[in-house]
C-alpha positions in Angstrom: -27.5 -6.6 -8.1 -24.1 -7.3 -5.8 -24.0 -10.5 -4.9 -23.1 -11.4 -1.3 -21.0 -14.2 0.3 -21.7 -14.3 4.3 -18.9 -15.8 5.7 -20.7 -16.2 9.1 -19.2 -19.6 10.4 -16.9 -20.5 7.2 -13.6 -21.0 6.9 -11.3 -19.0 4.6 -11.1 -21.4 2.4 -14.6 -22.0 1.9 -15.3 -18.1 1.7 -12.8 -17.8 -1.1 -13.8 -21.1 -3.0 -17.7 -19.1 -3.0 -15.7 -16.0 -4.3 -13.7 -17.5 -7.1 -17.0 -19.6 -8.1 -19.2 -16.2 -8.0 -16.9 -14.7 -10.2 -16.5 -17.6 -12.5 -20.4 -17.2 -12.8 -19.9 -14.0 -14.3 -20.6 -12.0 -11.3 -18.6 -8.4 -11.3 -19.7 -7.2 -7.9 -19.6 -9.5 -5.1 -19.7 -8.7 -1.0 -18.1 -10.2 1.7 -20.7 -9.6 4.9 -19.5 -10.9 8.3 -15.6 -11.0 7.3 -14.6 -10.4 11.2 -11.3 -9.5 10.3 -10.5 -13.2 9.0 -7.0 -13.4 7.2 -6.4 -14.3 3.9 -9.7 -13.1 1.9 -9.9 -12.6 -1.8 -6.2 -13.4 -2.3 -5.1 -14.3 -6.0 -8.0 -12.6 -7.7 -7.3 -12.4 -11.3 -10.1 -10.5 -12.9 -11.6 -7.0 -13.0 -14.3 -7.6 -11.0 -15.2 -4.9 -7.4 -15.1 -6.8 -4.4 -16.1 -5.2 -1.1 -15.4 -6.4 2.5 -18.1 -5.1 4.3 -15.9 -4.9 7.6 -12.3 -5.3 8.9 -9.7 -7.6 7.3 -7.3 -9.6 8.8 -3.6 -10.5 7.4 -2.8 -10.6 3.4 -6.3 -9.3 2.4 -6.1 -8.5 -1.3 -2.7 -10.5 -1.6 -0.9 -11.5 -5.4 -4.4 -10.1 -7.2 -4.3 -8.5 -10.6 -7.1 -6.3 -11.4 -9.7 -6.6 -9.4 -10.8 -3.4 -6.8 -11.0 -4.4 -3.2 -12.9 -2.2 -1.1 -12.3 -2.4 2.6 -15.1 -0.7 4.7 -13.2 -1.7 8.1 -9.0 -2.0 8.9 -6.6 -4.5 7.3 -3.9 -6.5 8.7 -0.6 -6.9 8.1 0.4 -7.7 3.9 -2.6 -5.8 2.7 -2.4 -6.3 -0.7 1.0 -7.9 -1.4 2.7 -8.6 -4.4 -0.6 -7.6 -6.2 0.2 -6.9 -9.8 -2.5 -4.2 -10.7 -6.3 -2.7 -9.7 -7.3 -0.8 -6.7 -7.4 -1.5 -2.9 -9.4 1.0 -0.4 -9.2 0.7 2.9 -11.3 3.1 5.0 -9.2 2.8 8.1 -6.0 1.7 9.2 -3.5 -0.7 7.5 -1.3 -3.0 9.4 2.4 -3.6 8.9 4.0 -4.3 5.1 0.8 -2.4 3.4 2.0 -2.7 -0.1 4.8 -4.8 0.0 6.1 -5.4 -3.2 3.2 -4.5 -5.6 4.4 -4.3 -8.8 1.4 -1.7 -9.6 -1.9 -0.4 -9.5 -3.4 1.8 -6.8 -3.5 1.1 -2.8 -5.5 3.6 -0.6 -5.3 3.7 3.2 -7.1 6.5 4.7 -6.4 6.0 8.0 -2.7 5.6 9.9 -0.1 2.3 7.9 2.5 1.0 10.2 5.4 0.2 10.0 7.7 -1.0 6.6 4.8 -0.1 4.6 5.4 -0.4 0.5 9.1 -2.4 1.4 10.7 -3.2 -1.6 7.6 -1.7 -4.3 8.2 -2.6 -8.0 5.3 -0.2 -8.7 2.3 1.4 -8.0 1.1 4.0 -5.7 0.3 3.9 -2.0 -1.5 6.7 -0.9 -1.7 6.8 3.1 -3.9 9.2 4.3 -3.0 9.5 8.1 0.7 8.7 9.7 2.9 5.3 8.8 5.8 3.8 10.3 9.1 3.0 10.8 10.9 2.0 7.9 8.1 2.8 4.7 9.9 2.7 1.2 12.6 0.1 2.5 14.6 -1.2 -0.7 12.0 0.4 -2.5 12.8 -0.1 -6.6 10.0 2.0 -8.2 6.6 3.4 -7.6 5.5 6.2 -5.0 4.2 6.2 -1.6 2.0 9.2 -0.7 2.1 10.3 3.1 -0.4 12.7 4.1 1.0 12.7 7.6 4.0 11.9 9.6 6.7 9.4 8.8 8.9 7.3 11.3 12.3 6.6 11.2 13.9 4.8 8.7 11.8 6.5 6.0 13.0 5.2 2.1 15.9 3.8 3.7 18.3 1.8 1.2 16.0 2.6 -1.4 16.9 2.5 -5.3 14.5 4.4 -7.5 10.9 5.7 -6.4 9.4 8.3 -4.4 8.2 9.2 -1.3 5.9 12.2 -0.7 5.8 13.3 3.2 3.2 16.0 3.9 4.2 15.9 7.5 6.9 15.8 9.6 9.6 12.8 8.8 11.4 11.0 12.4 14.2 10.0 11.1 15.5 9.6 6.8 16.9 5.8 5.9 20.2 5.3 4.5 21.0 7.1 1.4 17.8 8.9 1.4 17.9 12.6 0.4 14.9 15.8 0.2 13.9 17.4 -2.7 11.1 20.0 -4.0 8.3 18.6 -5.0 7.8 20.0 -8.7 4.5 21.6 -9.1 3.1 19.2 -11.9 3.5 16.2 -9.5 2.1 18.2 -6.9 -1.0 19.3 -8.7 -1.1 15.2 -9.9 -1.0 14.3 -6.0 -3.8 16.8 -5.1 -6.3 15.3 -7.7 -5.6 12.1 -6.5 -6.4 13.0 -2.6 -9.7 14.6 -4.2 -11.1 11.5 -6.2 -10.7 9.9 -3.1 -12.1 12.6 -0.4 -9.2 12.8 1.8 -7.0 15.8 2.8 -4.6 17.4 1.6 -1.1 18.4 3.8 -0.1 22.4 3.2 2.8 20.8 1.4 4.8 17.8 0.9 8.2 17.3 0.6 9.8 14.9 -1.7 12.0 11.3 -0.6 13.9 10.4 -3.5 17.5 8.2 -3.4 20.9 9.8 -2.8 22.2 6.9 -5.5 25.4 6.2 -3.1 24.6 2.6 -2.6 23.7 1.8 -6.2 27.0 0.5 -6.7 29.0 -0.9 -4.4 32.5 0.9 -3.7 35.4 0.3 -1.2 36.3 4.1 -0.8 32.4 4.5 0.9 32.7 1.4 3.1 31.8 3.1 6.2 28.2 4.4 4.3 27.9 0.5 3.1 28.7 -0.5 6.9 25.8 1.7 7.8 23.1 0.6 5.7 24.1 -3.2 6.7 
């Protein structure tokens, strides 16, 4: 049986202490009741273990974890799951700003709308965003893919070095040195299986985000595309 933390009148502190000492009891499936979007919850977890927040989640949910699953039946704030190094976040609705930011792998899952700089600066991973995402997604991002089902706002991949970006919809606005290619039907076929394991729907077609490579290095004679990204 799940075990269940109610955080009903505790502090985050005290909520994540009872976390880490459930787990360090051996349990592998523990649930946060009551989380009313408190910040900060199940940050740092370091083993494999499924832990659902049965609600919405504030700021930094899931932060610097390493493979645990994180199941979020409500929204997350901003810094859903950064810097975590591997396992699986789900977030049933919407994600706030910097979704992703700087994950160096593993799997993140919004199924509702991210906004805005969402997976900045990835070392890794996937982020699969069912619904729209904002301005500046894939900012400086370094490797991994981002998965957008719908629209993208402006600044999309901008200054980004290696990576991906999948757009099934309609894109505001392409960062700096960020260029449009065909998605190759092997990747798409990957991208579809994913969006079925996890019930959500698939765009008629995506279209592909990768770096033009002109700010890799930098060079006087393409000052003026250097002047641009700064």
């Amino acid at each position: 049986m799940p075990t269940t933390i109610d955080c009903t009148d505790r502090s985050v502190r005290e909520i994540n202490v009872a976390l880490r000492a459930a787990i360090e009891a051996g349990e592998c499936e523990i649930t946060l009741s009551n989380p009313e979007a408190r910040h900060n919850l199940a940050v740092a977890v370091l083993k494999p273990v499924k832990i659902t927040v049965d609600g919405s989640a504030g700021f930094y949910c899931a932060g610097m974890m390493d493979g645990a699953t994180v199941e979020v039946k409500g929204s997350a704030g901003w810094g859903t799951a950064e810097s975590m190094m591997n396992g699986t976040v789900v977030v049933h609705s919407h994600a706030g700003s910097g979704v992703g930011a700087a994950i160096r792998g593993g799997l993140i899952v919004v199924k509702g709308d991210a906004a805005s700089r969402a997976g900045v600066s990835m070392k890794g991973g996937t982020l699969l965003i069912g619904g729209n995402c904002g301005y500046m997604a894939g900012f400086m991002m370094q490797k991994g893919r981002i998965i957008v089902c719908g629209d993208a706002g402006e600044a999309l991949a901008d200054s980004m070095y290696e990576g991906a970006v999948y757009v099934g919809g309609a894109i505001a606005e392409l960062g700096n040195d960020a260029v449009i290619h065909e998605v190759p039907a092997g990747e798409a076929d990957e991208i579809g299986a994913l969006l079925d394991q996890y019930g959500m729907r698939a765009p008629k077609a995506f279209r592909k985000v990768l770096s033009g490579r002109k700010l890799w290095n930098f060079d006087r004679k393409e000052l003026d595309v250097w002047k641009a990204a700064l």
